[in-house]
C-alpha positions in Angstrom: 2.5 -17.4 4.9 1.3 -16.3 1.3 -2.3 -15.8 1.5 -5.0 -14.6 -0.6 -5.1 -10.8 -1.3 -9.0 -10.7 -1.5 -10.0 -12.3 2.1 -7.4 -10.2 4.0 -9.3 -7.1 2.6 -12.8 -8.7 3.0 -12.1 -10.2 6.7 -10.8 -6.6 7.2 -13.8 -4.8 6.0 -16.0 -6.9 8.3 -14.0 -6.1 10.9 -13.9 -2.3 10.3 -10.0 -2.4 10.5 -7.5 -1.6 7.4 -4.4 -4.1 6.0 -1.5 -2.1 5.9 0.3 -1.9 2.8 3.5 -1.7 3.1 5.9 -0.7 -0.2 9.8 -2.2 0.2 12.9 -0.8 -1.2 15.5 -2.8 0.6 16.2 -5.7 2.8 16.1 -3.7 5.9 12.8 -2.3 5.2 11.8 -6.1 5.0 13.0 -7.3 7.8 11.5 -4.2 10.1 7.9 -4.6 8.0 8.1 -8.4 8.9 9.2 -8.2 12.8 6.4 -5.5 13.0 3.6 -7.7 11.3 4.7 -10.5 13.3 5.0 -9.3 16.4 1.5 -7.9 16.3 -0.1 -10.5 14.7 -1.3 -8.7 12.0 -1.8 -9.5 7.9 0.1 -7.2 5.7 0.8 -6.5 2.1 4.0 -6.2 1.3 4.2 -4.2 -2.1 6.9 -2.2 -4.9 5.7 0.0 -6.8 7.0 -0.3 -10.9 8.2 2.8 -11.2 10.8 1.6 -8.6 12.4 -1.1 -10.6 15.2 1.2 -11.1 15.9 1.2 -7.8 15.1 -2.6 -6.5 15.1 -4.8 -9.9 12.0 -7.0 -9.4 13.8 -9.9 -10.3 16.0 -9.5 -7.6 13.1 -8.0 -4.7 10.4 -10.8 -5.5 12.1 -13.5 -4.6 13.0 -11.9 -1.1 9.6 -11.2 -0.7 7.6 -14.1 -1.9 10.4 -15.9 0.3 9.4 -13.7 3.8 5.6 -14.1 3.2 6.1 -18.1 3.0 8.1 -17.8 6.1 6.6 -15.3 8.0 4.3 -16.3 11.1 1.4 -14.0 9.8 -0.2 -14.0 6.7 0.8 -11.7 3.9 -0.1 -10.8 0.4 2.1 -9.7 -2.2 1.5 -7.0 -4.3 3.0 -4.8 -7.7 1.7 -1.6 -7.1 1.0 0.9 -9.7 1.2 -1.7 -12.5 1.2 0.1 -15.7 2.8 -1.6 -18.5 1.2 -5.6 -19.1 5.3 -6.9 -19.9 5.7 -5.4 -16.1 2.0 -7.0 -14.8 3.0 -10.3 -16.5 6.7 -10.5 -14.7 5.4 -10.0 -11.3 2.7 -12.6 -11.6 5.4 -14.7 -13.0 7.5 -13.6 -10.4 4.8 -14.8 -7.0 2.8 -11.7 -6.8 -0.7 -12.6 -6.0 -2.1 -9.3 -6.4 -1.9 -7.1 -9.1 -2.7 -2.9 -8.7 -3.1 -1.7 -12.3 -3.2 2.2 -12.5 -5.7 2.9 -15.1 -6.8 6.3 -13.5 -4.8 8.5 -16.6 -7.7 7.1 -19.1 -10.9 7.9 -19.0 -13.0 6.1 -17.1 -14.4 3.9 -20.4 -11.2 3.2 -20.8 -10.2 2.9 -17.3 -12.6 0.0 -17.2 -11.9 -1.5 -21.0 -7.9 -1.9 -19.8 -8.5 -2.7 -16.2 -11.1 -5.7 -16.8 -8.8 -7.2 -19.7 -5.6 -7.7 -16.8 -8.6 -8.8 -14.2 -9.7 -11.6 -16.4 -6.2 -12.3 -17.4 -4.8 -12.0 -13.4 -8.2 -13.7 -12.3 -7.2 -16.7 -14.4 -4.0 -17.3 -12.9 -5.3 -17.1 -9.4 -4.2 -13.6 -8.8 -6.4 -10.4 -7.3 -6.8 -7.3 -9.3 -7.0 -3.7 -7.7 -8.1 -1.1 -9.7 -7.5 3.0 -9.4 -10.0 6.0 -10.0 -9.6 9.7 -9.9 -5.9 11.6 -9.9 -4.2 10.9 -6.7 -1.6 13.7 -6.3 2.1 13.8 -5.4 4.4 12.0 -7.3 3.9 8.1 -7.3 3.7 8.5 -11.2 7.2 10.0 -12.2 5.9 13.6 -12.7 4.2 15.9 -10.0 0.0 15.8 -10.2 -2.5 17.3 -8.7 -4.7 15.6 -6.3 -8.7 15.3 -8.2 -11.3 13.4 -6.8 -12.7 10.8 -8.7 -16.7 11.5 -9.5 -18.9 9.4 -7.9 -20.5 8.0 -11.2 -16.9 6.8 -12.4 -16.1 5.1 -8.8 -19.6 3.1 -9.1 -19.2 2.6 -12.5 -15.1 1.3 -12.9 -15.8 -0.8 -9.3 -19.1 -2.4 -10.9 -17.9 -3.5 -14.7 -13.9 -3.6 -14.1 -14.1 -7.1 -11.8 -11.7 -5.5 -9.5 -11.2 -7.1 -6.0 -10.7 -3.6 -4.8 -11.0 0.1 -5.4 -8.5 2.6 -4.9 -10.4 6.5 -4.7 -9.2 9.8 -4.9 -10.5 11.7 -1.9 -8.1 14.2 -2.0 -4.8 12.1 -1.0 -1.5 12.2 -2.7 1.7 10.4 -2.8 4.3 11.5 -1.5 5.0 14.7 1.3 1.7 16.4 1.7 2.1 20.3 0.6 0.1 21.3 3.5 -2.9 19.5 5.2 -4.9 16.8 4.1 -8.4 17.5 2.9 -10.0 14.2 2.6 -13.4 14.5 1.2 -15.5 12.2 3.3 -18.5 12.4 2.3 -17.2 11.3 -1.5 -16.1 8.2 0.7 -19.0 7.4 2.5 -21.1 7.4 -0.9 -18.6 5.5 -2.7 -19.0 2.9 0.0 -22.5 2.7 0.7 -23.0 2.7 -2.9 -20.3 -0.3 -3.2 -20.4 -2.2 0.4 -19.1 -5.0 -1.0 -16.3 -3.8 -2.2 -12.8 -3.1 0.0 -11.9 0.5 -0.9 -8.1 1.6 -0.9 -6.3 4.9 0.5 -2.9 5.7 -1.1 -1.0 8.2 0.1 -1.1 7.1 3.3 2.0 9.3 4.8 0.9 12.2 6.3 -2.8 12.1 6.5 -4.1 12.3 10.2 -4.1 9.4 12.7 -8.1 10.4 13.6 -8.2 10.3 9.7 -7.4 7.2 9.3 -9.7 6.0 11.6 -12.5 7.7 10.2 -11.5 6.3 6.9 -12.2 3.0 7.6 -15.2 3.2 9.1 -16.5 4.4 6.1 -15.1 1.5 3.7 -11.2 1.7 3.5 -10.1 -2.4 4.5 -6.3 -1.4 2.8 -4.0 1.8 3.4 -0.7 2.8 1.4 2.4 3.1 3.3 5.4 4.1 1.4 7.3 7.4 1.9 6.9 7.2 6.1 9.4 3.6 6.1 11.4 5.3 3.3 11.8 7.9 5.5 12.6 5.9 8.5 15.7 4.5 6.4 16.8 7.9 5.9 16.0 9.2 9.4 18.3 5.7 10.2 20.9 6.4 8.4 21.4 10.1 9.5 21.3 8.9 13.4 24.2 6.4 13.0 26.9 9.1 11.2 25.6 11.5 13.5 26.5 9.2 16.7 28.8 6.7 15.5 32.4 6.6 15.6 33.8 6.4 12.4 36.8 4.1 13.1 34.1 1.7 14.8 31.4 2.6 12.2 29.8 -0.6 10.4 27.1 -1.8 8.0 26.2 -4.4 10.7 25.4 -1.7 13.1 23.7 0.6 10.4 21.5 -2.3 9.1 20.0 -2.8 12.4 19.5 0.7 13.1 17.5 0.6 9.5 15.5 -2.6 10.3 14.4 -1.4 14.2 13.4 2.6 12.3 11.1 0.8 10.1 9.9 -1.4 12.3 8.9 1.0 14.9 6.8 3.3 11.8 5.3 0.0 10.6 3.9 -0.6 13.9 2.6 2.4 14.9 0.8 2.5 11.3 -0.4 -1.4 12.0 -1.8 0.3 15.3 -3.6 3.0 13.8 -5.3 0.4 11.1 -6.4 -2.4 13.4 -8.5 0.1 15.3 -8.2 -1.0 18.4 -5.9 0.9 20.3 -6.9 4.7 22.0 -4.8 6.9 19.4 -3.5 8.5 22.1 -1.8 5.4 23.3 0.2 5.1 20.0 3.7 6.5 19.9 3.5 7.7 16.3 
């Protein structure tokens, strides 16, 4: 069932766990997010980012997905993330998306806050949540490689106080993307930004690749909603490889292959939705 974008982060916060966020290229990453969510019991967001439009037209991906969260068993949110362009932030609201992500973190933080509060009051009129984004997260979730800069303290209490933004997405150190090495999350940034903020759900992108004790340790210090895109992206690819690797070509079909997809994401969503609810011993969790 559609539900409201704000409450699953704030229920989550109260109950030190994280909503995973789950981006969606394809039907079969759908389906595998869905069974996952389902069969756990567990909220998600289910999420496109605009720069992949290209790739999954939103008029033809938010109707499947507005369509699964009123259907689904558990309750999910839907989400445009990395709005950057109001024609694109107006479609999706037009379209069922309940929660708008505008990535205001290439201005300056004035203007960070001048462009991010004019969509909030504009998305807050029509019902829908409003996340907002500080500091440089690396990798390449904006079309061109960037390097990872953490957001200033100052600028996090500052855009999260006068933007009216539901949530806060910081730049600890995370990146989209493959990681070039190992994650250096800066924690301590974290734990100020959230003890400064405690009322406010903070947001990790970049979730593939950072640590599963990393996670953890993330959300006890203020992150209710985590990023996953390149791990199920992944898990199509790693899909598709295993069938033309194993399958005979003369009994080869896209019936086959698409359950193969859905059960690859499905298993990564899973194991992620373990990690977040923060419940489970990590050593427990086949990731």
């Amino acid at each position: 069932m559609l539900c409201p974008f704000k409450r699953l982060l704030l229920d989550a916060l109260k109950d030190r766990r994280a909503v995973g966020a789950f981006n969606v290229g394809n039907l079969e990453m759908l389906l595998g997010i869905v069974k996952a969510a389902e069969e756990s019991n567990t909220p998600v967001i289910l999420q496109i980012a605009e720069k992949r439009f290209s790739h999954s037209p939103l008029e033809y991906i938010a109707p499947m997905l507005h369509a699964a969260a009123m259907r689904a068993k558990v309750e999910i949110a839907l989400e445009l993330d990395h709005g950057c362009t109001l024609f694109n932030v107006r479609r999706s609201m037009d379209l069922g998306f309940n929660t708008i992500m505008f990535d205001g973190s290439m201005f300056h933080v004035d203007k960070n806050i001048e462009e991010t509060k004019k969509i909030a009051d504009e998305a807050h009129a029509r019902g829908v949540a409003l996340e907002a984004e500080i500091g440089v997260v690396g990798g390449a979730e904006g079309g061109a490689e960037m390097q990872a800069n953490c957001a200033s303290l100052s600028d996090i209490i500052k855009l999260g106080t006068q933007s009216s933004c539901d949530a806060l997405a910081v730049a600890i150190g995370n990146a989209h993307g493959h990681y070039k090495g190992v994650p250096k999350l800066n924690f301590k940034l974290l734990e100020d930004a959230h003890n400064a903020l405690p009322d406010l759900p903070l947001v990790l992108h970049g979730g593939t690749g950072i640590s599963l004790s990393d996670f953890r340790k993330a959300i006890t210090m203020g992150i209710a909603k985590i990023n996953i895109a390149t791990a199920n992206f992944d898990a199509i690819v790693t899909a598709s490889q295993k069938y033309t690797k194993t399958s005979d070509p003369k009994s080869s079909n896209y019936f086959s292959l698409n359950e193969l997809m859905v059960e690859e994401v499905y298993n990564t969503t899973l194991a992620h939705i373990k990690v977040f609810n923060n419940q489970e011993p990590l050593e427990s969790i086949n990731f």
